[in-house]
VOGU-3710 file (C-alpha; in Angstrom, 3 decimals, decimal comma):
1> xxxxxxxxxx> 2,223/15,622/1,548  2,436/12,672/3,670  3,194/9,036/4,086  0,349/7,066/3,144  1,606/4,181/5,270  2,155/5,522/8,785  0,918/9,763/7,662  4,647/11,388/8,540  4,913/14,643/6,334  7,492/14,000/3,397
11> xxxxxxxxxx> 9,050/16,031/0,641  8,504/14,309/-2,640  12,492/14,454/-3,162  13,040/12,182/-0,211  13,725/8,520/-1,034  12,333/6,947/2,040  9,888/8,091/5,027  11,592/9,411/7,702  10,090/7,131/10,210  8,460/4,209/8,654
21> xxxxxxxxxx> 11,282/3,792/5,783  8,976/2,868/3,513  9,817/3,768/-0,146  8,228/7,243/-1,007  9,302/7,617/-4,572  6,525/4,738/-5,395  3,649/5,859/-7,701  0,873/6,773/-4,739  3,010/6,335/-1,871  2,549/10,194/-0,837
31> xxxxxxxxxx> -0,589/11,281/-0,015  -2,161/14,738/-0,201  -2,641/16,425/3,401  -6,442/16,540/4,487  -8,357/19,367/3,497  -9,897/22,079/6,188  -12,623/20,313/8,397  -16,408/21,715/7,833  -18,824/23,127/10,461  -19,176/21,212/13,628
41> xxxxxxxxxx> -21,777/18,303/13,403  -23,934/17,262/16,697  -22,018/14,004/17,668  -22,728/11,191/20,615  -20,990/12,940/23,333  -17,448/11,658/23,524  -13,630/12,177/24,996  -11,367/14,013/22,839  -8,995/11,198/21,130  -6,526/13,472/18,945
51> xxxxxxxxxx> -3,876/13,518/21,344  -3,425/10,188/22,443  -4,298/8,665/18,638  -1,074/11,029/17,479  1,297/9,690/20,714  0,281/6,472/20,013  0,874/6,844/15,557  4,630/8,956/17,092  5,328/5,609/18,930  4,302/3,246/16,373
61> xxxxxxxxxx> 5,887/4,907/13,635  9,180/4,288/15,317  8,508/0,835/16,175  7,753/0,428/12,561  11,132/1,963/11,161  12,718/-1,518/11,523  9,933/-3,170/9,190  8,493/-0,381/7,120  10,082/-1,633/3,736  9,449/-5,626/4,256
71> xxxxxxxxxx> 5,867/-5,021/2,208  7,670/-3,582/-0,455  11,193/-5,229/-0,709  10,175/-8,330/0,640  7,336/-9,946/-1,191  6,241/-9,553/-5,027  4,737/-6,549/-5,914  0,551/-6,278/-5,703  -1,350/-8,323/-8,214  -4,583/-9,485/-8,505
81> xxxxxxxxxx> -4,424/-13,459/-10,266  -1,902/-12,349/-13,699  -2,227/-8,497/-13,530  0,944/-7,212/-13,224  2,656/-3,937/-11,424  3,188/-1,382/-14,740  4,260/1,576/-13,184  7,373/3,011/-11,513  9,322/5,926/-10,822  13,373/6,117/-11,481
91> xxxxxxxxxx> 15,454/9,533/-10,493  11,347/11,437/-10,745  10,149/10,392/-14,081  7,217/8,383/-14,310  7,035/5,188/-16,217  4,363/2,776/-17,455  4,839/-0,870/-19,026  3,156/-0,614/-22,394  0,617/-3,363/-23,383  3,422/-4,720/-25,590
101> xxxxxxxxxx> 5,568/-5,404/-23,173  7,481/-2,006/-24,290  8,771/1,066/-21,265  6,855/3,896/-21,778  7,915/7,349/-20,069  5,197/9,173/-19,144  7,092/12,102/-17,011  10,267/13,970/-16,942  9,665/15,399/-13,133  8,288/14,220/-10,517
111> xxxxxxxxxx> 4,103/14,192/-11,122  3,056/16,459/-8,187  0,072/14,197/-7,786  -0,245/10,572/-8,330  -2,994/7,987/-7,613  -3,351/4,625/-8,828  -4,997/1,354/-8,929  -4,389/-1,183/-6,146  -4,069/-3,962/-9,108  -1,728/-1,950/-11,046
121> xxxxxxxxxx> -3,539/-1,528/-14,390  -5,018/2,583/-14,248  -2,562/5,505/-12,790  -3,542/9,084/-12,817  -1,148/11,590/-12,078  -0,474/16,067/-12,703  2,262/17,831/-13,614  3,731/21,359/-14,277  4,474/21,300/-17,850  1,649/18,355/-19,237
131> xxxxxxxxxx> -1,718/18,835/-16,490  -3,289/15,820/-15,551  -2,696/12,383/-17,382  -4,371/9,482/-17,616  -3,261/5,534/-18,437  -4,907/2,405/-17,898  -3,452/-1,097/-19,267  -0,591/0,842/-20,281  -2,735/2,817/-22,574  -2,446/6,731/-22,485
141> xxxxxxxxxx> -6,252/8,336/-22,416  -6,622/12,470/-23,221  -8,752/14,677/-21,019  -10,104/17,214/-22,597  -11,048/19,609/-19,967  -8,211/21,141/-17,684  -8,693/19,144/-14,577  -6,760/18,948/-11,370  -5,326/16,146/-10,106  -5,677/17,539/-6,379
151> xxxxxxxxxx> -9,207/16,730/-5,958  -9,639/12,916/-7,802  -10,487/9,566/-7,426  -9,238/6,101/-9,080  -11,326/2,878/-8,458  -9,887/-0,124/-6,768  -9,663/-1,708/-10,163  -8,686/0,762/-12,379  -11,298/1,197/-14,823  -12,934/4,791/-13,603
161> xxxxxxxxxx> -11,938/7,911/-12,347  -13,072/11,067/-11,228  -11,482/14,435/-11,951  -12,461/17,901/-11,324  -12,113/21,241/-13,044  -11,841/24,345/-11,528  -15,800/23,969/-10,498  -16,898/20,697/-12,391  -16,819/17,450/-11,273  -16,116/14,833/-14,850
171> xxxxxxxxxx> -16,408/10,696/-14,509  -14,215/9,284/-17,099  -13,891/5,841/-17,956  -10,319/4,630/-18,277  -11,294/1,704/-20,411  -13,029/3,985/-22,955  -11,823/7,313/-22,378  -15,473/8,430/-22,072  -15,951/11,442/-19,942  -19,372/13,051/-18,590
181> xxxxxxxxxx> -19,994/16,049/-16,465  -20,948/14,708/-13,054  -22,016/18,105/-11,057  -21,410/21,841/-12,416  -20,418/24,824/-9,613  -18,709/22,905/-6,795  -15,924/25,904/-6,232  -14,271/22,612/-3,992  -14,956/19,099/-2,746  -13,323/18,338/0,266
191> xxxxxxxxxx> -13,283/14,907/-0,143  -13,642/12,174/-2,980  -14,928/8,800/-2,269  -15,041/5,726/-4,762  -16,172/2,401/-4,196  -14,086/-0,401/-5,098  -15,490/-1,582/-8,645  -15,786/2,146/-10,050  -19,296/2,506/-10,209  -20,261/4,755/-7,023
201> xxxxxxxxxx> -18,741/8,090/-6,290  -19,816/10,047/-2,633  -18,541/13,607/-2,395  -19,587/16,874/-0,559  -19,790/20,375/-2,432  -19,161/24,056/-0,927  -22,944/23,705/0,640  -21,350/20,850/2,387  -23,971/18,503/1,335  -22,784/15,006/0,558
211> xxxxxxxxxx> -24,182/13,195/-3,108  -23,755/10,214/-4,693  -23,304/9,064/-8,529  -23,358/5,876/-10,001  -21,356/5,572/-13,178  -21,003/9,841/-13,181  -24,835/10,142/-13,570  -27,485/12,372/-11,940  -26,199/13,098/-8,188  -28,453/11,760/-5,178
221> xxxxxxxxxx> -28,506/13,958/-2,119  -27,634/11,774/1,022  -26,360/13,902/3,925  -25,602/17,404/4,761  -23,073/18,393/7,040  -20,331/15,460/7,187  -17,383/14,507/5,302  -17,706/11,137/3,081  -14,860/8,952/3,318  -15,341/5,372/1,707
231> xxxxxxxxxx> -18,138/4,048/-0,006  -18,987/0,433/-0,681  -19,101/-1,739/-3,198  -22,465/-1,145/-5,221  -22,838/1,826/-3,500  -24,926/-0,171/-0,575  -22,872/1,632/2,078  -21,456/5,088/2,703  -19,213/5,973/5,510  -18,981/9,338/6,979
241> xxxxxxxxxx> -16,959/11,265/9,279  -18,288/13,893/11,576  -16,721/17,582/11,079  -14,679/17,204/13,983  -13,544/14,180/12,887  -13,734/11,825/15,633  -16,936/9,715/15,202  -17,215/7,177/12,319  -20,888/6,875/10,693  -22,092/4,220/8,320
251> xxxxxxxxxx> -25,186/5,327/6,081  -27,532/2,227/4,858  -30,644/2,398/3,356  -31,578/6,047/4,203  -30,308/5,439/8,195  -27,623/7,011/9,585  -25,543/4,535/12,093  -22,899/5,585/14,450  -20,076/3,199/14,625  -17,096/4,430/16,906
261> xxxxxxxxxx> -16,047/8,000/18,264  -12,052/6,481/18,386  -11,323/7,027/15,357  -8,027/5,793/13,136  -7,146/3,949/10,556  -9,417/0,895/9,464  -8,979/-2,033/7,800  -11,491/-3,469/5,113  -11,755/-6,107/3,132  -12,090/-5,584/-0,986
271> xxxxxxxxxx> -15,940/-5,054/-1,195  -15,929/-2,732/2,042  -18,479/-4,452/4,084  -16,478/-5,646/6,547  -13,840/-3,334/8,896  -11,741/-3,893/11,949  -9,341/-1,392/13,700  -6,521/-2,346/16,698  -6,938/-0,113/19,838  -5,722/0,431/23,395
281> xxxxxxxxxx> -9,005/-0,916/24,140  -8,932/-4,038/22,157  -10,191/-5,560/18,497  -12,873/-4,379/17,093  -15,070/-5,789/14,050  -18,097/-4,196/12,358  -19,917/-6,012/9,388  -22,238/-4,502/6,844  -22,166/-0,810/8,470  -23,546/-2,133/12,013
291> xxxxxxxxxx> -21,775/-0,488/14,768  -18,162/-2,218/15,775  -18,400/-5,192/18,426  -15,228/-6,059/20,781  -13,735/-9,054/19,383  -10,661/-9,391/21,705  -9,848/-7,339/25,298  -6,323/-7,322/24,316  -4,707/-4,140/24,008  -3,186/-3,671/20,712
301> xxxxxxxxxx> -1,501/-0,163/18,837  -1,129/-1,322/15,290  -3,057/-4,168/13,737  -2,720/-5,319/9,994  -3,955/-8,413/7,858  -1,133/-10,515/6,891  -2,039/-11,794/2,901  -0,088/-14,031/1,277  0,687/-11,319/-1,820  0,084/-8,461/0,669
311> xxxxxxxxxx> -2,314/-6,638/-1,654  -3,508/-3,023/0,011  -4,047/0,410/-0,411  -4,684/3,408/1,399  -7,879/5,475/0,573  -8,267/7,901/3,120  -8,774/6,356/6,714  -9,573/2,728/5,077  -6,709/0,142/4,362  -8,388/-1,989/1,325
321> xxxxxxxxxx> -6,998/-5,381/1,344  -7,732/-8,062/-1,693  -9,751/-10,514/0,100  -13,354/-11,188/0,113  -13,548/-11,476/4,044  -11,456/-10,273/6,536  -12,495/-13,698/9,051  -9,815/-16,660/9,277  -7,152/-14,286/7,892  -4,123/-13,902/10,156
331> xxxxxxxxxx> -3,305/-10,773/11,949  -0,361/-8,962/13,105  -1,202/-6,831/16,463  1,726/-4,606/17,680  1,368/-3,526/21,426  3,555/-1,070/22,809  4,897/0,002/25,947  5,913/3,744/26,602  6,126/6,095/28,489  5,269/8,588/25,801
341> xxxxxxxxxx> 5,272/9,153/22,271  9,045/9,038/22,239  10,003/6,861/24,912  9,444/3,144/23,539  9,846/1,053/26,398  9,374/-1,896/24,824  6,970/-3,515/22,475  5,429/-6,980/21,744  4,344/-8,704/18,415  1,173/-11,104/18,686
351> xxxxxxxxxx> -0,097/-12,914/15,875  -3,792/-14,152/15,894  -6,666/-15,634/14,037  -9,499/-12,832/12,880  -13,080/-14,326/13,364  -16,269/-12,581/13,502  -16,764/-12,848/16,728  -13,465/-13,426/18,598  -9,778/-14,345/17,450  -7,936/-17,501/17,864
361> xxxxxxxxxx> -4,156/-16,701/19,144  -1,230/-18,387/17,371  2,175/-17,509/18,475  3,510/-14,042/20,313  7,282/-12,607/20,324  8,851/-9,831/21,716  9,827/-7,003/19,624  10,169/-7,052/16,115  9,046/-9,820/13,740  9,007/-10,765/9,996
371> xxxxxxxxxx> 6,024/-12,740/8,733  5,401/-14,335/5,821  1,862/-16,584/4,843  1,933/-19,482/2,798  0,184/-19,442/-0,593  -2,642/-21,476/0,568  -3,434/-19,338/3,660  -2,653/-22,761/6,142  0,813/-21,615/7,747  2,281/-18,611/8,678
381> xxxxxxxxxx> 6,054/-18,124/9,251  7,333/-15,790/11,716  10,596/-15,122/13,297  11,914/-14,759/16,799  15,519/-13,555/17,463  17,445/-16,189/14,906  14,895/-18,613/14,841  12,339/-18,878/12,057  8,925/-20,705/13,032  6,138/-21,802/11,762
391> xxxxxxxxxx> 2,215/-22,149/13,039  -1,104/-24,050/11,535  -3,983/-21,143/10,827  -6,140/-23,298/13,248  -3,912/-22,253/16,217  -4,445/-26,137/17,558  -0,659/-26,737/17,620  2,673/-25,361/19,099  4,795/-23,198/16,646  7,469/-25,721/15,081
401> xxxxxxxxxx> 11,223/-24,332/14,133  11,909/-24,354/10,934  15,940/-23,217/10,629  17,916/-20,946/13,474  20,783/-19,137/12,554  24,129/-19,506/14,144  25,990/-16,009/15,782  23,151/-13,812/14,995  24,141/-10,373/16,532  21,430/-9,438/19,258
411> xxxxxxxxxx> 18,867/-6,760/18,517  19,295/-8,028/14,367  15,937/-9,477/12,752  16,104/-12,021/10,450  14,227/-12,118/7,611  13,299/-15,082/4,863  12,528/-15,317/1,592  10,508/-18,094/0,035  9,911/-19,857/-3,360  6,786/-20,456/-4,717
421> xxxxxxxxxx> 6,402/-23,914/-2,864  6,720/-21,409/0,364  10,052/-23,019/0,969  12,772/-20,574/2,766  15,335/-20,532/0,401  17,543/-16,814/1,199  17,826/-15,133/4,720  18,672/-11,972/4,608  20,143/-10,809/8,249  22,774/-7,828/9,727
431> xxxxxxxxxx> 23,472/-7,239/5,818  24,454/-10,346/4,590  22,781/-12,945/2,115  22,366/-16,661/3,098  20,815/-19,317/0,854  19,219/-22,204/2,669  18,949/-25,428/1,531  17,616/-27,615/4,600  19,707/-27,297/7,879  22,838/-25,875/5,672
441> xxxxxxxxxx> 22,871/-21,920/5,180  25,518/-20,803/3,057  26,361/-17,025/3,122  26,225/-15,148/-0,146  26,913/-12,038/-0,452  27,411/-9,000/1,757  24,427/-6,479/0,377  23,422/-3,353/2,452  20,058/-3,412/0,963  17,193/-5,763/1,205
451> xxxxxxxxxx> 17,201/-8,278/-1,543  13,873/-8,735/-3,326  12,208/-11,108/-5,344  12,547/-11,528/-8,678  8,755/-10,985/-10,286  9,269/-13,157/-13,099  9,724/-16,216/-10,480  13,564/-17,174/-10,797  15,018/-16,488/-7,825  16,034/-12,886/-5,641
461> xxxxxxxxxx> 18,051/-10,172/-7,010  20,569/-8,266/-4,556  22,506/-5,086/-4,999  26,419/-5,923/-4,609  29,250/-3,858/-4,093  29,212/-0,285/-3,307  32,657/1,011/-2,906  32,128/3,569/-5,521  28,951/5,267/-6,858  27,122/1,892/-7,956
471> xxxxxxxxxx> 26,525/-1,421/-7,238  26,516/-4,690/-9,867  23,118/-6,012/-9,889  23,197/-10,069/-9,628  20,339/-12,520/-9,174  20,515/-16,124/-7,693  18,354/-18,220/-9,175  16,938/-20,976/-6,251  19,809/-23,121/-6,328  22,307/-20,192/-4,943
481> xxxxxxxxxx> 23,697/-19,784/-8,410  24,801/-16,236/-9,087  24,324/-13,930/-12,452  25,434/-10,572/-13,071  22,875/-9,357/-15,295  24,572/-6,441/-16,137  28,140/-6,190/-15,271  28,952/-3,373/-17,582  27,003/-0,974/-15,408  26,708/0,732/-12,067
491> xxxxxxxxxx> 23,362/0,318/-10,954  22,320/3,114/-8,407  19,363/2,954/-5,827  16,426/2,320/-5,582  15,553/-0,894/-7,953  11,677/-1,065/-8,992  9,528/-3,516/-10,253  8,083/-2,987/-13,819  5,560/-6,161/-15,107  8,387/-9,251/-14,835
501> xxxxxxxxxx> 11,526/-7,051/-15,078  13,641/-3,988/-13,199  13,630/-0,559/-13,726  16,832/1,431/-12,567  19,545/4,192/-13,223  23,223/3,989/-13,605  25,768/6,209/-12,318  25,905/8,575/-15,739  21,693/9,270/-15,291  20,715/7,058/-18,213
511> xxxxxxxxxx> 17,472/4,817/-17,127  17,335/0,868/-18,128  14,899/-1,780/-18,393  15,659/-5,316/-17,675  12,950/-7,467/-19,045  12,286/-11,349/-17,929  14,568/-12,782/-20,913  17,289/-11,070/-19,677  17,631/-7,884/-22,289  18,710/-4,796/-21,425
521> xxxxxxxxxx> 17,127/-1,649/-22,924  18,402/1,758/-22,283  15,609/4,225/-21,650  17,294/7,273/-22,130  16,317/8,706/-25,507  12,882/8,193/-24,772  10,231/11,305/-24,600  7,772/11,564/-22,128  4,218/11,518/-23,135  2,815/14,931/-24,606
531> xxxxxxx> -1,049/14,811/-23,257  -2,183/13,080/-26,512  -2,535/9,647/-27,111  0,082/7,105/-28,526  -0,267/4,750/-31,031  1,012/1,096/-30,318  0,625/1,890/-26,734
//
C-alpha cells in the first residue's frame, strides 16, 4: 500500500509516511498499489517520462516532509457547508459518529481496505474476521453477497458505491442499501472509476474493454484497450490512460482526445471538467476534456490549490478539490533545485493566481512556507522566515506584514492559526505555543506536536507534557485561557477528529470520546459491528 498524498509505500502499522509525514492511520489515507498494466496501446509518439516523474516525486517528497501534516493538523477537518468528519481510527479500530451523536466501533483491527467519502458521510472498508462493511450517515448497511473491498468505488458524496464479488460487479446505494448486479464474469477489473455525484461508473473487464453504468444499470461499451481513470460528473467525460501509462486521453461524445503524454498527478475541480497539473515545463490547464494549454512558462515540481477548508481527495491520478472552478483560486507551486532525486539543492515557494488562460503572481519565498486563505477567498496569508504576510487575491498590491516573531531559530517555519474572523490568534514555531493578540505574542506552552483546531469552534487543543507515557490534553479557548479537559488521564498519540469532539487512547489502551460539551465517554466496552445492521444507529 501506499501514501495517497505523495505514493511512498507504507505498512498500515506505521503512524506517519515516511517522507511526507502525513498521518497514515486516517480512514483512506493508504492507497492500494496499481494493478498490472494491460497490452500496449498505439500512443502519439513520445519520450519516456517514468524516470524523471519518480526523481522529481523522490525530491518533492522530501521537500514536503517539513509540511506534510499542516492539511491535516492545521486546519479543520473536510466538510462540505455542516457535514461533519464521522470517522476515525484510534490504536487500528475503526470508528464512526452515529447519527445521534453516539461513537460507534465498527472494527477491532485495522480494516485492510478503506475508502471513503471526501465529505465524510459514506466509508467502506474489509476486514479478516467481518468482510466488507458498509456505513453512510453513521448508519451501518449489510451486503449480502461476499464482496471484496480490493476492487471498489465510493462517490465523492457518499451516497453510492461499487463492490465486486469474486466475478460480479454490484452498485449499492448507501442511502438505501439497494444493491443490483452491474456486470456478471469479470474474473478482475483493473480499475474502478466513479464520477463525483455517484451516478456514473467506467471500468474495464478481463477483455480489457472499458463500459460505463449509470446508476449500476445496463453497461455501455466505450473503449477497448485502455485503462479508465476518472469520470465526470454526469458521466459527460471519461478519462483514460494508455497501457503504458504515459499519455492522458479524454473521451467526449464518442471522440477520443489526447491530452498530455507527461503524465502525473492532476488536479480537478469537484465536477471534473476542469484539470491543471505543475511541470518542469510550466502550468498547464485543460477545460471540458480539450487537450491542456500552457498557462504559465514557469517551471514548477509540485502545484496544489490552496482552499480555505482544504477539501480534497485522491482518486487515482486526480486530486478532487470542493470547488466549482479551479480559476481565481490561489495556488501553491513548489520549484526545486537538485542535483538529483536526493540531492535538494534548494527549493522555492511561489504563490499565484489560477486563470484560464494565464496566472496572476502574488508573493514568492524561499524554501518552505505555511499558507492559510481567508474564508472569503480575498487574502491569503503566508509566511517567510518569522514573518507572517499577507496578499489581496487580485495580486495589485505588495504583501503587507502582519506579526514577525522575535529570536526565531533559522531554518524553523512558523506556522499560524486563525479564528473564524481569519484573525491569527496561536503560532505554533520550534515546539512552542504562542497566542497573539495584536503586536503582543505570549508563549504558551512547550508542545512537541502540532496543535490543531478545535472543530466545534472554541479555540486549539495542544498535547502537553510528555515526560512519561502520556500527555494532558488542554485547549485554549481564543483569549489564551487554558483547560485541561481531562486531567485524570494520559492521553497518547495521535488525537483525531470525530463530528465536534476528539477521539483518543490513554496509556492503559482504553479509547475515549470527548464530545463538544465537554463529556468524556470511555469507549472501551464497546463491540465492534457484526456485519448486520444496528438499530438506533
Amino acid at each position: 500500500m501506499r501514501c495517497r498524498l505523495c505514493h511512498t509505500p507504507c505498512t498500515p502499522e506505521e503512524v506517519f509516511c515516511p517522507h511526507c509525514g502525513s498521518p497514515v492511520n486516517l480512514p483512506g489515507a493508504l492507497i492500494d498499489d496499481p494493478p498490472p498494466p494491460l497490452k500496449a496501446l498505439p500512443a502519439p509518439k513520445k519520450r519516456p517520462h517514468f524516470r524523471r516523474i519518480f526523481a522529481v516525486c523522490a525530491a518533492v517528497c522530501l521537500a514536503l516532509a517539513l509540511i506534510g501534516t499542516l492539511s491535516y493538523a492545521l486546519t479543520r477537518p473536510p466538510r462540505f457547508g455542516e457535514t461533519r468528519w464521522i470517522f476515525a481510527y484510534v490504536d487500528d479500530r475503526l470508528y464512526s459518529l452515529s447519527q445521534d451523536g453516539q461513537a460507534v466501533r465498527l472494527t477491532d483491527s485495522r480494516p485492510s481496505v478503506v475508502r471513503y467519502s471526501l465529505n465524510g458521510t459514506g466509508l467502506l472498508w474489509q476486514t479478516e474476521s467481518n468482510g466488507i462493511g458498509l456505513c453512510y450517515e453513521g448508519k451501518t448497511i449489510s451486503v449480502t453477497h461476499s464482496a471484496s473491498a480490493d476492487q471498489s468505488a465510493l462517490s465523492f458524496d457518499g451516497t453510492a458505491a461499487y463492490v465486486t464479488t469474486a466475478a460480479d460487479l454490484y452498485w449499492v446505494d448507501m442511502t438505501t442499501g439497494e444493491e443490483r448486479l452491474v456486470a456478471e464474469g469479470l474474473a478482475q477489473t483493473s480499475y474502478l472509476a466513479l464520477s463525483p455525484d455517484g451516478d456514473f461508473l467506467v471500468y474495464n473487464d478481463r477483455e480489457e474493454q472499458v463500459w460505463l453504468s449509470c446508476r449500476g444499470g445496463t453497461p455501455e461499451l466505450l473503449e477497448k484497450g485502455m485503462l479508465p481513470i476518472f469520470v465526470s460528473q454526469n458521466g459527460e467525460i471519461c478519462y483514460l490512460m494508455d497501457a503504458d501509462g504515459e499519455c492522458l486521453y479524454s473521451l467526449r461524445d464518442g471522440v477520443l482526445t489526447f491530452l498530455t503524454d507527461s503524465f502525473r498527478n492532476f488536479c480537478t475541480n469537484r465536477t471534473g471538467t476542469e484539470l491543471f497539473y505543475g511541470s518542469e515545463e510550466g502550468l498547464f490547464f485543460s477545460r471540458n476534456g480539450e487537450p491542456f494549454r500552457m498557462i504559465s512558462q514557469e517551471p514548477c515540481d509540485f502545484a496544489t490549490p490552496i482552499l480555505p477548508t482544504g477539501c480534497s481527495a485522491l482518486v487515482n491520478y486526480f486530486y478532487i478539490y470542493d470547488v466549482s472552478t479551479l480559476v481565481g483560486l490561489p495556488v501553491s507551486c513548489l520549484t526545486l533545485k537538485s542535483n538529483g532525486p536526493y540531492d535538494i539543492q534548494g527549493y522555492t515557494t511561489a504563490f499565484v493566481r489560477l486563470e484560464e488562460d494565464g496566472v496572476v503572481p502574488l508573493a514568492q519565498c524561499p524554501g518552505n512556507a505555511f499558507c492559510h486563505l481567508s474564508a472569503d477567498g480575498e487574502t491569503l496569508f503566508y509566511t517567510d522566515g518569522p514573518t507572517l504576510y499577507s496578499c489581496a487575491m487580485t495580486g495589485e498590491a505588495a504583501p503587507v506584514e502582519v506579526l514577525s516573531v522575535p529570536d526565531m531559530e533559522a531554518g524553523q517555519t512558523l506556522y499560524a492559526l486563525f479564528d473564524d474572523r481569519d484573525t491569527p490568534r496561536f503560532l505554533w514555531t520550534g515546539g512552542v505555543l504562542s497566542f497573539c493578540d495584536g503586536d503582543s505574542i505570549t508563549p504558551l506552552t512547550e508542545t512537541s506536536q502540532t496543535p490543531s483546531l478545535d472543530p466545534a469552534g472554541r479555540g486549539v487543543y495542544a498535547l502537553r507534557g510528555g515526560e512519561g507515557e502520556g500527555y494532558t490534553l488542554t485547549r485554549y479557548d481564543w483569549s489564551g485561557n487554558a483547560v485541561d479537559c481531562c486531567p485524570e488521564i494520559e492521553v497518547t498519540i495521535p488525537v483525531y477528529i470525530l463530528g465536534d469532539g476528539l477521539l483518543f487512547s490513554d496509556t492503559d489502551g482504553r479509547d475515549w470520546y470527548l464530545d463538544e460539551t465537554d463529556t468524556l465517554t470511555d469507549l472501551s466496552r464497546l463491540s465492534a459491528w457484526d456485519g448486520s445492521e444496528q438499530e438506533g444507529m
